[in-house]
N, C-alpha and C positions, 0 to 999 in steps of 0.2 A: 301352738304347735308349729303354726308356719313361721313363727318367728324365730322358736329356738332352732327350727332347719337351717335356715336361713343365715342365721349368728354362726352357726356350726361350720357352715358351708366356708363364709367370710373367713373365720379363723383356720378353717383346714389350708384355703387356699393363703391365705397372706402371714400364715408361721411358715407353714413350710414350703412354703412358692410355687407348686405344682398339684395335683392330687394323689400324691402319692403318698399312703397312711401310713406305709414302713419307714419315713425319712422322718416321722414327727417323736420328740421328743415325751416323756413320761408328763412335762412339765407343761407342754403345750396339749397333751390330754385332758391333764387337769383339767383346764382353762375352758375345752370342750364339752367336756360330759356335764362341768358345774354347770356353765350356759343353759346346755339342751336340759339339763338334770330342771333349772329354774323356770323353763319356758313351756315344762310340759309338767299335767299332772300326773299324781304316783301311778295311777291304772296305766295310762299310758305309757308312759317310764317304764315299768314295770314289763308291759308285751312285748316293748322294743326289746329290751335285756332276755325275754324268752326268747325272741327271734334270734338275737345273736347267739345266746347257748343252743338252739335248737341245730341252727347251723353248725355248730362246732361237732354236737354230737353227731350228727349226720357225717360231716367230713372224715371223723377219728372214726368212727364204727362205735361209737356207744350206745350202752342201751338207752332205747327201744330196737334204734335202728344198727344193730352191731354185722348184723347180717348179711349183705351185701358184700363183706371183705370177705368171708369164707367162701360167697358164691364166686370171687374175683382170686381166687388162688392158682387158677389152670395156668398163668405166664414162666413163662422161663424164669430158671433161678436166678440168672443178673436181673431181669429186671423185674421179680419178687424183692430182693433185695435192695432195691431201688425206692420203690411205690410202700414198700412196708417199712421204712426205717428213716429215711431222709427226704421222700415229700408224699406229696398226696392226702396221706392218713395226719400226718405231722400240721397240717394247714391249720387245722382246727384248734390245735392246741397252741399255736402258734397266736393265731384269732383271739383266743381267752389271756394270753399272754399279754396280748397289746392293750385290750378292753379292761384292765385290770382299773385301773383310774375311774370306768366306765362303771362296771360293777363294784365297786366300793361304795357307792351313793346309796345302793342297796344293798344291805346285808343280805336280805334272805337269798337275793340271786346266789352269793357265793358259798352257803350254805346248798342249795341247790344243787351247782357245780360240783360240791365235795359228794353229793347223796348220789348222782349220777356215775361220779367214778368210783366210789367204794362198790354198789353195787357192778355195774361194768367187769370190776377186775374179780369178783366174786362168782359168777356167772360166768364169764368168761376163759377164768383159771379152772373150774368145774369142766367144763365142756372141753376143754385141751385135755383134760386128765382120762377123758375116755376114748380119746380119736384112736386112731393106728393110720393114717393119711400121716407123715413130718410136717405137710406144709400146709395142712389145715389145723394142726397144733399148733403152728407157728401164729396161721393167723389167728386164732382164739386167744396165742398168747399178747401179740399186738394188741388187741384192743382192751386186752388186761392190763399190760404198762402204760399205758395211754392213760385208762380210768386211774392210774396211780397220780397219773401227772393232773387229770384233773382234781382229785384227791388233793391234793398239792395247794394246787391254785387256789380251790375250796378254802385253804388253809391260810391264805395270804403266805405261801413261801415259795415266794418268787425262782427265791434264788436254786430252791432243791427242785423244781419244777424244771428249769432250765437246764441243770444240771442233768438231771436223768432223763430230758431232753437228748440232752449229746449224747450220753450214753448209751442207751439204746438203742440209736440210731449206727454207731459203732460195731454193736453188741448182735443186733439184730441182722445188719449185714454181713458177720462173720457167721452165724448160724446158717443163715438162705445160702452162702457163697460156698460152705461147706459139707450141706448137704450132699447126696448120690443124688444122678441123673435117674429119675424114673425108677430101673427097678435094677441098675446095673451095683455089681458089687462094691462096698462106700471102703476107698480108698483108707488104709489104717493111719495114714496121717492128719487125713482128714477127721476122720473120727476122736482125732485128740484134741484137735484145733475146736472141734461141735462141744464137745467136753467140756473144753477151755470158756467157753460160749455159754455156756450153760451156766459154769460156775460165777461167770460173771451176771448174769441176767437171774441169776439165783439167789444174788447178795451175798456171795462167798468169796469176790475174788475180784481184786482191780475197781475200775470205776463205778461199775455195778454197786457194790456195796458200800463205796462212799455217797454214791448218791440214794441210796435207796434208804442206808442209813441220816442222810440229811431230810429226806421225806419223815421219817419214823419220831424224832426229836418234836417235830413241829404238833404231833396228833395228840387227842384226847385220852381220856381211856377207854373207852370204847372203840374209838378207829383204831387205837392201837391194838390191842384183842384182834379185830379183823385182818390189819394189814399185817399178824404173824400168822395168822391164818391162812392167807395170800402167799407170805413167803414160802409155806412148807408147802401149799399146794404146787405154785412157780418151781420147785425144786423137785416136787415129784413125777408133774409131767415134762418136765424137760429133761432129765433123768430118766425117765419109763421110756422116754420115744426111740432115746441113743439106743438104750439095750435092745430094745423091742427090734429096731432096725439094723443094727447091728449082727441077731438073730435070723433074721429072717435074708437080709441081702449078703453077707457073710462079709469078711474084713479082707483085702490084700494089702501088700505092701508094695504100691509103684509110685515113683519119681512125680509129684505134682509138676503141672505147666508151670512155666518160666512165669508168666502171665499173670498165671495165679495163685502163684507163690510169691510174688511180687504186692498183691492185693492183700493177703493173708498178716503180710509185714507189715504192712501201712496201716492194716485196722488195729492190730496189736501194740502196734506203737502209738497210735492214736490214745487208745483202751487207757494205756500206761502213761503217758503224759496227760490225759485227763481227770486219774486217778493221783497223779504226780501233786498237780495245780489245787486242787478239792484237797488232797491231804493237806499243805502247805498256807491256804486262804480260809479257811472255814474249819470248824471247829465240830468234831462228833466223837460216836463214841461207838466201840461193837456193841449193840445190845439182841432184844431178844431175837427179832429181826432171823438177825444171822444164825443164832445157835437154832432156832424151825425150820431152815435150810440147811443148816450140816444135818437136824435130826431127818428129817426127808432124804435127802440123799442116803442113808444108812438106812431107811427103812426102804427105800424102791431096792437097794443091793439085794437087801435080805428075802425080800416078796418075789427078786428074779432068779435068785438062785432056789428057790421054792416054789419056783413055777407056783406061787399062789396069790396073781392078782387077782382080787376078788371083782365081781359085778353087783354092786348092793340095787337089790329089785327095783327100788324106788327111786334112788337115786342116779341110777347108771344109763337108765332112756332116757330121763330129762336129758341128762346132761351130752348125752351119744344125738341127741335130734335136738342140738341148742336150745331147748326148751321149750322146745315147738312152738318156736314163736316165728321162723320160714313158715311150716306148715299153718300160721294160724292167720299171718299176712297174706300168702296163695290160696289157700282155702277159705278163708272166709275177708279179708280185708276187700278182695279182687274179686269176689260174690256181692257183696254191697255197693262198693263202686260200681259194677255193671248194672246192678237193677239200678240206683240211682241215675246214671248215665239214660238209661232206655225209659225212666219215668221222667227225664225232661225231655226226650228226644219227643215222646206222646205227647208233652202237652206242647212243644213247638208244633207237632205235624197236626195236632186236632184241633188246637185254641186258637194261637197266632196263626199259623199260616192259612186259618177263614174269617179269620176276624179282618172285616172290610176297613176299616180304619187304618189297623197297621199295615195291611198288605199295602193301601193306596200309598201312606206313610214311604212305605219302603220304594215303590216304585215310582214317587215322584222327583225323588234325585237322579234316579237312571235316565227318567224323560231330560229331566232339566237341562245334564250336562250331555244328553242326546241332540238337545235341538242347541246348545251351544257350539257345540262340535259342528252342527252341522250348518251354523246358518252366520258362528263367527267365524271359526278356527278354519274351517273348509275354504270360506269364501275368503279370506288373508291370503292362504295361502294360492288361491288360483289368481289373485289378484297380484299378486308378488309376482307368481309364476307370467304371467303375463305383462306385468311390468318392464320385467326383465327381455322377455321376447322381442318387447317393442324396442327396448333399448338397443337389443343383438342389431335388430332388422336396421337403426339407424346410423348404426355402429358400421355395419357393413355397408352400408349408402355411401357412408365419407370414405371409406377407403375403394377411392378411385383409380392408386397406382400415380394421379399427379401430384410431382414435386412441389409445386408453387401450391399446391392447395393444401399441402401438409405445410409450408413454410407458415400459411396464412393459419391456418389451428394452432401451431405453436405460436405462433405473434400473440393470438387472442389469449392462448389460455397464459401464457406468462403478462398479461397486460394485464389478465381478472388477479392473479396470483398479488403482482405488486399496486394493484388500485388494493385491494382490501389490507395490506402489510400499512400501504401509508395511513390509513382507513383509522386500522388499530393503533397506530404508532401515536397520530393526531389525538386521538380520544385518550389514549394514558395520558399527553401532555396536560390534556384539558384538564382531566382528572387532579392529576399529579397540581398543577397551577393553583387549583382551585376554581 
Protein backbone atom coordinates (compact mmCIF):
# COMPACT_ATOMS: atom_id res chain seq x y z
CA UNK A 1 0.00 0.00 0.00
CA UNK A 2 2.94 2.49 0.87
CA UNK A 3 4.32 1.69 -2.24
CA UNK A 4 1.28 2.23 -4.57
CA UNK A 5 0.97 5.84 -2.50
CA UNK A 6 4.13 6.53 -3.02
CA UNK A 7 4.23 5.50 -7.16
CA UNK A 8 0.85 7.79 -7.14
CA UNK A 9 2.31 10.56 -5.43
CA UNK A 10 5.72 10.45 -7.95
CA UNK A 11 3.32 10.29 -10.94
CA UNK A 12 0.83 13.01 -9.79
CA UNK A 13 3.76 15.21 -9.27
CA UNK A 14 6.11 14.64 -12.38
CA UNK A 15 3.05 14.33 -15.15
CA UNK A 16 1.66 17.27 -14.19
CA UNK A 17 4.42 19.37 -12.35
CA UNK A 18 2.55 20.61 -9.28
CA UNK A 19 -0.40 18.86 -7.20
CA UNK A 20 -2.70 19.97 -8.81
CA UNK A 21 -5.41 17.00 -9.85
CA UNK A 22 -7.66 19.24 -12.24
CA UNK A 23 -4.28 19.94 -14.62
CA UNK A 24 -3.89 16.03 -15.11
CA UNK A 25 -4.98 14.35 -18.07
CA UNK A 26 -7.61 11.20 -18.40
CA UNK A 27 -4.34 9.44 -19.80
CA UNK A 28 -2.11 10.18 -16.92
CA UNK A 29 -4.95 8.92 -14.67
CA UNK A 30 -4.85 5.86 -16.12
CA UNK A 31 -1.39 5.38 -15.39
CA UNK A 32 -2.37 6.21 -11.65
CA UNK A 33 -5.20 4.34 -10.58
CA UNK A 34 -3.43 0.96 -12.69
CA UNK A 35 -0.32 1.79 -10.24
CA UNK A 36 -2.29 2.32 -7.02
CA UNK A 37 -5.06 -0.27 -8.48
CA UNK A 38 -1.62 -2.94 -8.47
CA UNK A 39 -0.03 -1.94 -5.23
CA UNK A 40 -3.00 -2.51 -3.20
CA UNK A 41 -5.31 -5.25 -2.61
CA UNK A 42 -9.06 -5.52 -3.77
CA UNK A 43 -10.47 -4.94 0.02
CA UNK A 44 -8.42 -2.25 0.11
CA UNK A 45 -8.92 -0.82 -3.46
CA UNK A 46 -12.20 -1.19 -2.86
CA UNK A 47 -12.75 1.28 0.76
CA UNK A 48 -10.45 3.81 -0.96
CA UNK A 49 -13.14 3.98 -3.96
CA UNK A 50 -15.93 4.02 -0.95
CA UNK A 51 -14.13 6.94 0.38
CA UNK A 52 -14.16 8.83 -2.71
CA UNK A 53 -17.92 7.96 -3.57
CA UNK A 54 -18.87 8.62 -0.01
CA UNK A 55 -17.25 12.06 -0.32
CA UNK A 56 -18.93 12.90 -3.59
CA UNK A 57 -22.35 12.03 -2.09
CA UNK A 58 -21.87 14.07 0.84
CA UNK A 59 -20.61 17.18 -1.39
CA UNK A 60 -23.79 16.61 -4.11
CA UNK A 61 -26.46 15.97 -1.14
CA UNK A 62 -27.16 12.30 -1.97
CA UNK A 63 -28.54 9.74 -0.34
CA UNK A 64 -27.87 9.13 2.76
CA UNK A 65 -26.64 12.43 3.33
CA UNK A 66 -29.11 14.66 0.96
CA UNK A 67 -30.04 16.64 3.75
CA UNK A 68 -27.99 19.27 4.76
CA UNK A 69 -28.92 21.27 1.36
CA UNK A 70 -32.55 21.67 2.36
CA UNK A 71 -31.29 22.60 5.77
CA UNK A 72 -28.91 25.18 3.73
CA UNK A 73 -31.70 26.94 1.73
CA UNK A 74 -32.34 30.23 4.03
CA UNK A 75 -29.47 32.36 1.62
CA UNK A 76 -30.30 34.90 -0.61
CA UNK A 77 -31.52 34.01 -4.14
CA UNK A 78 -28.09 35.28 -5.99
CA UNK A 79 -26.33 33.37 -3.93
CA UNK A 80 -28.91 30.14 -3.89
CA UNK A 81 -28.21 30.29 -7.45
CA UNK A 82 -24.86 30.31 -7.08
CA UNK A 83 -24.05 27.30 -4.39
CA UNK A 84 -26.91 25.20 -6.17
CA UNK A 85 -26.12 25.24 -9.73
CA UNK A 86 -22.23 26.15 -10.39
CA UNK A 87 -20.33 25.12 -7.20
CA UNK A 88 -20.38 23.70 -3.95
CA UNK A 89 -23.00 20.78 -4.61
CA UNK A 90 -21.42 20.61 -8.35
CA UNK A 91 -17.73 19.48 -6.59
CA UNK A 92 -18.72 16.06 -6.18
CA UNK A 93 -19.88 15.30 -9.18
CA UNK A 94 -17.11 16.98 -10.63
CA UNK A 95 -14.79 14.50 -8.15
CA UNK A 96 -16.70 11.23 -9.84
CA UNK A 97 -16.05 12.91 -13.18
CA UNK A 98 -12.14 13.02 -12.69
CA UNK A 99 -12.01 9.33 -10.78
CA UNK A 100 -13.60 7.77 -13.67
CA UNK A 101 -10.22 5.93 -14.79
CA UNK A 102 -10.19 5.36 -10.99
CA UNK A 103 -13.39 3.69 -10.77
CA UNK A 104 -13.31 1.61 -13.81
CA UNK A 105 -10.77 -0.84 -12.18
CA UNK A 106 -13.80 -1.79 -10.32
CA UNK A 107 -17.05 -2.26 -11.66
CA UNK A 108 -19.11 -2.68 -8.90
CA UNK A 109 -18.10 0.83 -7.56
CA UNK A 110 -19.66 2.21 -10.71
CA UNK A 111 -22.69 0.16 -10.37
CA UNK A 112 -22.72 1.64 -7.02
CA UNK A 113 -22.60 5.29 -8.10
CA UNK A 114 -25.53 4.43 -10.75
CA UNK A 115 -27.78 2.74 -7.44
CA UNK A 116 -26.85 5.97 -5.41
CA UNK A 117 -28.18 8.34 -8.03
CA UNK A 118 -31.23 6.52 -9.26
CA UNK A 119 -32.32 6.29 -5.80
CA UNK A 120 -31.31 10.15 -4.98
CA UNK A 121 -33.25 11.57 -7.81
CA UNK A 122 -36.31 9.06 -6.67
CA UNK A 123 -36.56 10.23 -3.29
CA UNK A 124 -35.64 13.39 -3.87
CA UNK A 125 -38.07 14.20 -6.84
CA UNK A 126 -40.98 12.57 -4.25
CA UNK A 127 -40.17 15.01 -1.64
CA UNK A 128 -40.22 18.26 -4.01
CA UNK A 129 -43.58 17.01 -5.10
CA UNK A 130 -44.93 17.70 -1.76
CA UNK A 131 -43.06 20.99 -0.38
CA UNK A 132 -45.01 24.51 -0.97
CA UNK A 133 -41.41 26.34 0.42
CA UNK A 134 -40.05 27.28 -3.94
CA UNK A 135 -36.74 27.03 -2.58
CA UNK A 136 -36.89 23.87 -0.74
CA UNK A 137 -38.27 22.28 -3.95
CA UNK A 138 -35.59 23.72 -5.60
CA UNK A 139 -33.34 22.13 -3.31
CA UNK A 140 -34.97 18.65 -3.39
CA UNK A 141 -34.89 19.21 -6.96
CA UNK A 142 -30.84 19.69 -6.94
CA UNK A 143 -29.96 16.81 -5.61
CA UNK A 144 -32.36 14.88 -7.89
CA UNK A 145 -30.47 16.10 -11.09
CA UNK A 146 -27.45 15.57 -9.56
CA UNK A 147 -28.38 11.68 -8.60
CA UNK A 148 -29.22 11.83 -12.73
CA UNK A 149 -25.67 12.75 -13.33
CA UNK A 150 -24.50 10.26 -11.02
CA UNK A 151 -26.78 7.89 -12.74
CA UNK A 152 -24.89 8.90 -15.69
CA UNK A 153 -21.50 8.39 -14.54
CA UNK A 154 -22.81 4.84 -13.01
CA UNK A 155 -23.29 4.30 -16.75
CA UNK A 156 -19.80 5.19 -18.21
CA UNK A 157 -21.49 8.21 -20.16
CA UNK A 158 -19.13 10.65 -19.72
CA UNK A 159 -20.12 12.58 -22.07
CA UNK A 160 -24.29 13.14 -21.01
CA UNK A 161 -23.02 13.45 -17.40
CA UNK A 162 -21.09 16.61 -18.48
CA UNK A 163 -23.51 17.69 -20.38
CA UNK A 164 -26.47 17.96 -18.04
CA UNK A 165 -23.69 19.07 -15.97
CA UNK A 166 -23.87 22.60 -17.84
CA UNK A 167 -27.18 22.36 -18.10
CA UNK A 168 -28.33 22.51 -14.99
CA UNK A 169 -26.20 24.61 -13.68
CA UNK A 170 -27.70 27.29 -16.52
CA UNK A 171 -31.07 25.82 -15.93
CA UNK A 172 -31.06 26.08 -12.21
CA UNK A 173 -29.64 29.53 -11.88
CA UNK A 174 -32.60 30.83 -14.09
CA UNK A 175 -35.03 29.28 -11.76
CA UNK A 176 -33.35 30.59 -8.13
CA UNK A 177 -32.67 34.20 -10.09
CA UNK A 178 -36.32 34.10 -11.13
CA UNK A 179 -38.02 33.31 -8.19
CA UNK A 180 -40.17 36.36 -5.77
CA UNK A 181 -38.27 37.64 -2.95
CA UNK A 182 -39.83 36.17 0.14
CA UNK A 183 -43.44 36.64 -0.01
CA UNK A 184 -43.61 39.83 -2.35
CA UNK A 185 -45.85 39.50 -5.52
CA UNK A 186 -43.61 37.20 -8.49
CA UNK A 187 -43.11 39.76 -11.08
CA UNK A 188 -45.41 38.28 -14.39
CA UNK A 189 -42.31 38.35 -16.46
CA UNK A 190 -40.63 36.57 -14.20
CA UNK A 191 -43.05 33.92 -13.91
CA UNK A 192 -42.51 33.12 -17.66
CA UNK A 193 -38.92 33.08 -17.56
CA UNK A 194 -39.56 30.22 -14.17
CA UNK A 195 -41.76 28.53 -16.82
CA UNK A 196 -39.10 28.74 -19.29
CA UNK A 197 -36.98 27.16 -16.46
CA UNK A 198 -39.04 24.59 -15.87
CA UNK A 199 -39.62 23.51 -19.24
CA UNK A 200 -36.05 23.18 -19.65
CA UNK A 201 -35.15 21.19 -16.31
CA UNK A 202 -38.27 19.04 -17.35
CA UNK A 203 -36.76 17.73 -20.54
CA UNK A 204 -39.11 19.80 -22.79
CA UNK A 205 -37.15 22.51 -24.04
CA UNK A 206 -33.51 23.61 -25.13
CA UNK A 207 -30.51 22.02 -23.30
CA UNK A 208 -32.43 20.29 -20.79
CA UNK A 209 -33.82 17.82 -23.04
CA UNK A 210 -30.96 17.26 -25.20
CA UNK A 211 -28.96 16.41 -22.28
CA UNK A 212 -31.37 14.49 -20.30
CA UNK A 213 -32.28 12.83 -23.51
CA UNK A 214 -28.35 11.82 -23.89
CA UNK A 215 -28.57 10.34 -20.23
CA UNK A 216 -31.81 8.19 -21.36
CA UNK A 217 -29.95 6.39 -24.56
CA UNK A 218 -27.19 5.17 -22.50
CA UNK A 219 -29.85 3.15 -19.57
CA UNK A 220 -31.07 -0.34 -19.18
CA UNK A 221 -34.42 -1.19 -19.01
CA UNK A 222 -35.16 -0.91 -15.98
CA UNK A 223 -33.26 2.60 -15.32
CA UNK A 224 -35.06 3.37 -18.06
CA UNK A 225 -38.78 2.59 -16.52
CA UNK A 226 -37.33 4.82 -13.49
CA UNK A 227 -35.80 7.74 -15.18
CA UNK A 228 -39.40 8.24 -17.00
CA UNK A 229 -40.70 8.02 -13.82
CA UNK A 230 -38.33 10.80 -12.65
CA UNK A 231 -39.18 12.90 -15.75
CA UNK A 232 -42.94 13.03 -15.03
CA UNK A 233 -42.27 13.43 -11.46
CA UNK A 234 -39.47 16.57 -12.41
CA UNK A 235 -42.28 18.02 -14.47
CA UNK A 236 -45.00 17.77 -11.85
CA UNK A 237 -43.40 19.47 -9.18
CA UNK A 238 -41.74 22.07 -10.93
CA UNK A 239 -45.08 22.73 -12.65
CA UNK A 240 -47.15 22.38 -9.21
CA UNK A 241 -44.73 24.95 -7.38
CA UNK A 242 -45.26 27.93 -10.39
CA UNK A 243 -49.00 27.56 -10.16
CA UNK A 244 -49.06 27.01 -6.34
CA UNK A 245 -46.93 30.43 -6.17
CA UNK A 246 -48.22 32.06 -8.49
CA UNK A 247 -51.80 31.60 -6.56
CA UNK A 248 -50.90 32.46 -3.58
CA UNK A 249 -48.21 35.62 -4.26
CA UNK A 250 -50.34 36.83 -7.21
CA UNK A 251 -48.76 38.03 -10.71
CA UNK A 252 -47.93 41.98 -11.63
CA UNK A 253 -46.52 43.22 -14.55
CA UNK A 254 -43.38 45.65 -13.85
CA UNK A 255 -40.25 46.56 -15.76
CA UNK A 256 -37.47 43.86 -14.46
CA UNK A 257 -33.84 45.53 -13.29
CA UNK A 258 -31.51 46.47 -16.06
CA UNK A 259 -29.33 44.12 -14.02
CA UNK A 260 -31.24 41.49 -14.17
CA UNK A 261 -32.61 41.39 -17.22
CA UNK A 262 -29.26 41.50 -18.37
CA UNK A 263 -28.55 38.09 -16.22
CA UNK A 264 -31.84 36.56 -17.64
CA UNK A 265 -30.12 37.02 -21.26
CA UNK A 266 -26.98 35.50 -20.62
CA UNK A 267 -28.57 32.40 -19.06
CA UNK A 268 -30.92 32.03 -22.06
CA UNK A 269 -28.39 32.37 -24.37
CA UNK A 270 -26.11 30.14 -22.62
CA UNK A 271 -29.39 27.44 -22.51
CA UNK A 272 -29.61 27.84 -26.38
CA UNK A 273 -26.05 27.62 -27.63
CA UNK A 274 -25.65 24.61 -25.25
CA UNK A 275 -28.51 23.07 -26.69
CA UNK A 276 -27.24 24.61 -30.25
CA UNK A 277 -23.65 22.42 -29.66
CA UNK A 278 -25.32 18.85 -28.08
CA UNK A 279 -27.82 19.23 -31.17
CA UNK A 280 -24.96 19.65 -33.84
CA UNK A 281 -22.14 16.96 -31.94
CA UNK A 282 -23.92 14.06 -30.65
CA UNK A 283 -26.54 12.15 -31.61
CA UNK A 284 -30.20 11.40 -29.85
CA UNK A 285 -33.47 11.15 -30.17
CA UNK A 286 -37.17 12.45 -28.42
CA UNK A 287 -38.18 9.46 -26.60
CA UNK A 288 -40.18 8.47 -23.78
CA UNK A 289 -38.37 10.79 -21.42
CA UNK A 290 -40.00 13.62 -22.96
CA UNK A 291 -43.60 12.67 -23.82
CA UNK A 292 -43.75 11.88 -19.15
CA UNK A 293 -42.98 15.32 -19.05
CA UNK A 294 -45.47 16.96 -21.47
CA UNK A 295 -47.87 14.13 -19.97
CA UNK A 296 -47.00 15.85 -16.27
CA UNK A 297 -47.34 19.17 -17.21
CA UNK A 298 -51.02 18.38 -18.62
CA UNK A 299 -51.80 16.48 -15.65
CA UNK A 300 -50.53 19.28 -12.78
CA UNK A 301 -52.78 21.90 -15.39
CA UNK A 302 -55.81 19.70 -14.95
CA UNK A 303 -55.34 18.88 -10.89
CA UNK A 304 -55.02 22.94 -10.59
CA UNK A 305 -57.67 24.02 -12.33
CA UNK A 306 -59.64 21.23 -10.08
CA UNK A 307 -58.26 22.44 -7.19
CA UNK A 308 -57.60 18.49 -6.65
CA UNK A 309 -54.08 17.92 -5.63
CA UNK A 310 -54.56 14.97 -3.79
CA UNK A 311 -52.38 14.00 -0.23
CA UNK A 312 -52.01 10.06 -0.67
CA UNK A 313 -51.94 9.02 3.29
CA UNK A 314 -48.82 7.00 2.94
CA UNK A 315 -46.99 8.54 0.72
CA UNK A 316 -47.41 12.44 1.19
CA UNK A 317 -45.55 12.45 5.07
CA UNK A 318 -42.72 10.38 3.86
CA UNK A 319 -42.28 12.43 1.29
CA UNK A 320 -43.44 16.26 3.09
CA UNK A 321 -40.63 15.04 6.24
CA UNK A 322 -37.94 13.72 3.51
CA UNK A 323 -38.34 10.53 4.82
CA UNK A 324 -37.54 11.24 8.03
CA UNK A 325 -34.41 10.50 7.66
CA UNK A 326 -33.46 14.78 9.39
CA UNK A 327 -35.67 13.48 12.09
CA UNK A 328 -33.93 9.92 12.20
CA UNK A 329 -30.12 11.61 12.12
CA UNK A 330 -31.28 14.43 15.13
CA UNK A 331 -33.29 11.92 16.85
CA UNK A 332 -31.56 9.09 17.02
CA UNK A 333 -28.06 9.20 15.01
CA UNK A 334 -27.18 12.44 17.71
CA UNK A 335 -28.56 10.09 20.76
CA UNK A 336 -26.02 7.37 19.98
CA UNK A 337 -23.14 9.48 19.34
CA UNK A 338 -23.82 11.29 22.77
CA UNK A 339 -24.01 8.05 24.90
CA UNK A 340 -21.11 6.85 22.99
CA UNK A 341 -19.13 10.03 23.53
CA UNK A 342 -20.11 10.00 27.54
CA UNK A 343 -19.21 6.12 27.65
CA UNK A 344 -15.50 6.98 26.69
CA UNK A 345 -15.51 10.18 28.47
CA UNK A 346 -16.22 7.37 31.89
CA UNK A 347 -13.77 5.09 30.92
CA UNK A 348 -11.06 8.04 30.52
CA UNK A 349 -12.14 9.73 34.01
CA UNK A 350 -12.41 6.13 35.97
CA UNK A 351 -9.78 3.72 34.07
CA UNK A 352 -6.93 5.98 32.72
CA UNK A 353 -6.95 8.83 34.58
CA UNK A 354 -6.10 6.29 37.96
CA UNK A 355 -4.31 4.02 36.28
CA UNK A 356 -0.64 4.90 37.83
CA UNK A 357 1.28 3.75 34.94
CA UNK A 358 -0.33 5.90 32.40
CA UNK A 359 -0.81 8.92 34.50
CA UNK A 360 3.23 8.62 35.37
CA UNK A 361 3.46 7.86 31.45
CA UNK A 362 1.79 11.20 30.76
CA UNK A 363 3.35 13.30 33.32
CA UNK A 364 6.90 12.40 32.49
CA UNK A 365 7.20 14.48 29.32
CA UNK A 366 5.71 17.53 31.12
CA UNK A 367 8.70 17.08 33.83
CA UNK A 368 11.22 16.39 31.15
CA UNK A 369 10.69 19.38 28.97
CA UNK A 370 10.15 21.08 32.47
CA UNK A 371 13.43 20.80 33.75
CA UNK A 372 14.89 21.33 30.04
CA UNK A 373 13.45 24.58 29.96
CA UNK A 374 14.63 25.15 33.01
CA UNK A 375 18.10 24.07 33.51
CA UNK A 376 18.98 24.46 29.47
CA UNK A 377 16.79 26.87 27.59
CA UNK A 378 16.70 29.43 30.90
CA UNK A 379 20.26 29.24 31.60
CA UNK A 380 21.27 30.02 27.40
CA UNK A 381 19.31 32.53 27.49
CA UNK A 382 20.50 34.38 30.94
CA UNK A 383 24.00 33.57 29.77
CA UNK A 384 23.39 35.30 26.38
CA UNK A 385 21.76 37.99 28.20
CA UNK A 386 24.72 38.50 30.15
CA UNK A 387 27.07 38.12 27.58
CA UNK A 388 25.89 40.68 25.94
CA UNK A 389 25.92 43.06 29.06
CA UNK A 390 29.55 42.45 29.35
CA UNK A 391 30.07 43.27 25.87
CA UNK A 392 27.66 46.80 26.45
CA UNK A 393 29.85 47.49 29.64
CA UNK A 394 33.10 47.16 27.30
CA UNK A 395 31.81 48.73 24.54
CA UNK A 396 31.20 51.72 26.42
CA UNK A 397 34.92 51.58 28.28
CA UNK A 398 36.49 52.20 24.70
CA UNK A 399 34.37 54.93 23.90
CA UNK A 400 36.39 57.60 25.67
CA UNK A 401 35.48 60.59 23.21
CA UNK A 402 39.72 60.34 22.17
CA UNK A 403 40.55 60.60 18.69
CA UNK A 404 43.88 58.84 18.55
CA UNK A 405 42.27 55.97 20.46
CA UNK A 406 39.60 55.52 17.98
CA UNK A 407 42.41 56.09 15.06
CA UNK A 408 44.21 53.04 16.98
CA UNK A 409 40.73 50.57 17.06
CA UNK A 410 40.39 51.39 13.42
CA UNK A 411 44.22 50.47 12.71
CA UNK A 412 43.70 47.18 14.70
CA UNK A 413 40.49 46.12 13.28
CA UNK A 414 41.34 46.82 9.45
CA UNK A 415 44.87 44.95 10.25
CA UNK A 416 42.61 41.67 11.73
CA UNK A 417 40.41 42.29 8.48
CA UNK A 418 43.49 42.06 5.93
CA UNK A 419 45.81 39.43 8.08
CA UNK A 420 42.90 36.90 7.67
CA UNK A 421 41.82 38.20 3.52
CA UNK A 422 45.76 37.31 3.03
CA UNK A 423 45.27 34.23 5.30
CA UNK A 424 42.50 32.83 2.99
CA UNK A 425 44.00 34.15 -0.14
CA UNK A 426 47.39 32.00 0.82
CA UNK A 427 45.38 28.88 1.52
CA UNK A 428 43.33 28.77 -1.84
CA UNK A 429 46.69 29.15 -3.60
CA UNK A 430 48.05 26.32 -1.65
CA UNK A 431 44.99 24.46 -2.29
CA UNK A 432 44.50 25.54 -5.87
CA UNK A 433 48.72 24.54 -6.47
CA UNK A 434 48.31 21.44 -5.02
Amino acid sequence: MIAGIILCSYFLYSYSGNANLASLSFTDMNVISTILYAYTSTPLFLIICGLFITAAAVKSAQFPFYTWLQDAMEAKLPVSALLHSATMVAAGVFLLIRMIPFFNLAGITLKIIGLIGIVTAIMCSLCASSQNHPKKVLAYSTSAQLGLMFLAIGMLNIKAAVAFFAAHAFIKSLLFLTLPDKEECWNYWNFILFLLGGLALSGLLISGMAAKEMIYQSLNPVYSVIFCIIAFITAFYITRIALVISHEYGLEKTKPDKIELTSYILLIMMNIILYWYLRNHYEYKVAEPFWSALTAWVVVYILYTKNAFWKVPILYPLSYNGFYLDKFYTGTVVKIYNRFTGFLARIETGIFSNYIPLVWCAKLPVKITGWIEENIINKIVKLTAFGLKSLSHIDMKAQSGNIQRYNAYAFIIVTLILSCLIIAYMVMLSYIGG
